[in-house]
N, C-alpha and C positions, 0 to 999 in steps of 0.2 A: 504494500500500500504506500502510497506515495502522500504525503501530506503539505498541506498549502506553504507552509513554512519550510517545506524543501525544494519550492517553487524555485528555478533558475531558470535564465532564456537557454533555450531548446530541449527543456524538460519533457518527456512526451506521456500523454498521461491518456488514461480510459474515460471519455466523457459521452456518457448519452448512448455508448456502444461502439462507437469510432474514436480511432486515435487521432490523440490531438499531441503540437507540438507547443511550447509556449514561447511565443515571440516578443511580449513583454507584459511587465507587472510592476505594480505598485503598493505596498501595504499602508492603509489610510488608519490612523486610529480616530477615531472624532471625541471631542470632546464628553460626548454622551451617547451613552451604548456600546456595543463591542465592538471589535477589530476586525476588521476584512479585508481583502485583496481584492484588486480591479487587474483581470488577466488579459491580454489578445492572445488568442490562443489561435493555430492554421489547422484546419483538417486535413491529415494528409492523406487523404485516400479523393476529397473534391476539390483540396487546395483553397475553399474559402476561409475567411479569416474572420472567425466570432469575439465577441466581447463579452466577456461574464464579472458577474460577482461573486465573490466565495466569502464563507465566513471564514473566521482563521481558524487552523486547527481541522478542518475538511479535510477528507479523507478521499484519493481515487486509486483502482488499481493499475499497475501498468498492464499497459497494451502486450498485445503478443507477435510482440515484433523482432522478425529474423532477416539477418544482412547476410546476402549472399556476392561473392566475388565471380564475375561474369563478364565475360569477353565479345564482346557485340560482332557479330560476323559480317551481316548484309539486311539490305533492303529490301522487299517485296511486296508493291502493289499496298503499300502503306502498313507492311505489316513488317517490325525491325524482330530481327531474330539477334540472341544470345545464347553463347554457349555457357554451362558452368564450369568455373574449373578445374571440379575436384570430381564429380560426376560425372562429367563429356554430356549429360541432359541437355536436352534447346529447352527454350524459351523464347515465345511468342509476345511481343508487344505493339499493342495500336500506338501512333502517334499523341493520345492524349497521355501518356505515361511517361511520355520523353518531353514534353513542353520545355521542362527547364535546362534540358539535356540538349538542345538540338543545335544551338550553336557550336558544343563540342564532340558532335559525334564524328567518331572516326574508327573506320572500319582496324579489327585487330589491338583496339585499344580496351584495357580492364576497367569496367565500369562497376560501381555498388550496387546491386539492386536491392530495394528495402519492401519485404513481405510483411503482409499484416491477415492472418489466420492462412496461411500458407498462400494465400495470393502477392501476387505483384502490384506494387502501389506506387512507387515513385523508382525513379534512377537517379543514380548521383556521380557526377564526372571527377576525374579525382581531382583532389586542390589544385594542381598545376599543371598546365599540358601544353606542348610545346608543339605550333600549330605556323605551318608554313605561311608567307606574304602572297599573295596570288597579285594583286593591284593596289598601286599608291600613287599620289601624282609625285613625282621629285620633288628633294628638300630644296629653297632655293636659299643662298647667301645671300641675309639680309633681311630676310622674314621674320625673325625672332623680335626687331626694332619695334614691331607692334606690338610684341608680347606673344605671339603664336609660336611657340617653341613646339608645337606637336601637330601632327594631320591624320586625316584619316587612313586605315589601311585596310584593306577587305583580304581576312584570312582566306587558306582551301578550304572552311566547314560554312561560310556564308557569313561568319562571325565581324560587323565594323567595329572596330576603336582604334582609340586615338595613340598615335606611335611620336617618338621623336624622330627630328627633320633626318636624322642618318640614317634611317629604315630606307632598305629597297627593297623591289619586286623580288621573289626568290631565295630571302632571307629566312630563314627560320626564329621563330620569337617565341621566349617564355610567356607564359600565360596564364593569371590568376581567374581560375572558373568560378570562382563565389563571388568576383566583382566584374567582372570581363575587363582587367587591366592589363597592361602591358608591364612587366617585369622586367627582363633584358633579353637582349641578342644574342641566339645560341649560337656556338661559333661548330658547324658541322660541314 
């Protein structure tokens, strides 16, 4: 059992029958009456984001939640397949499962997938992934005097951000997936 007081952001808790993740919280005490938390919690099986009250001291249980390590093979007809890698099993997923995943999908690459009663409910890209330059326009000398030290650069996964002016076409770049930032230039 998980109690309100062991609330932390990405606490993921049993509410209502579905797991929920918590994205933030607050504990109010008011002057008069008891204590309670004000939670945003995400459902991660529809991805919306509810707002509750809890007394303190509430009690949920955790969800039944299993991370599996799985290696994305290909695409078909909107249906991405994954292999496990400890099993050799596929796994079938629709495009609504990968929402947050698509700008780093990449064929061959180890992705998390997070089950919740032995289903498939989200996928998770690893923290950092190192994703080729397909198009940029050239850095020009001199551009920076306005303060634009950075441009845009469109990765091989479809993925835009913003790079510094020394990025070219065909460069390979680090890549933070929980912010879609640019890190540095791998030298390969």
């Amino acid at each position: 059992m998980i109690a309100t007081s062991d609330f932390k952001k990405g606490t993921k808790i049993l509410f209502r029958d579905e797991p929920y993740s918590v994205i933030d919280y607050q504990h109010v005490k008011p002057g008069k009456g008891g204590a309670f938390l004000r939670t945003k919690m995400k459902n991660l099986i529809t991805g919306l984001i509810r707002e509750e009250t809890f007394r303190s001291g509430e009690k949920f249980p955790a969800p039944d939640l299993a991370y599996k390590k799985m290696q994305y093979l290909y695409e078909d007809d909107g249906i991405y397949h994954f292999m496990d890698q400890e099993s050799f099993e596929q796994e079938s997923l629709n495009r609504n499962a990968l929402e947050d995943v698509m700008n780093f999908l990449q064929e061959q690459e180890i992705y998390t997938i997070l089950y919740f009663k032995e289903k498939p409910i989200a996928v998770n890209a690893p923290m950092f992934m190192n994703l080729k330059v397909m198009d940029t326009p050239p850095g020009v000398k001199g551009d920076t005097a306005q303060g634009a030290g950075s441009k845009p650069a469109t990765m091989d996964t479809g993925l835009v951000l913003q790079v510094p002016l020394f990025v070219q076409e065909g460069d390979v770049l680090k890549v933070d997936t929980r912010e879609s930032l640019y890190i540095e230039r791998v030298n390969k």
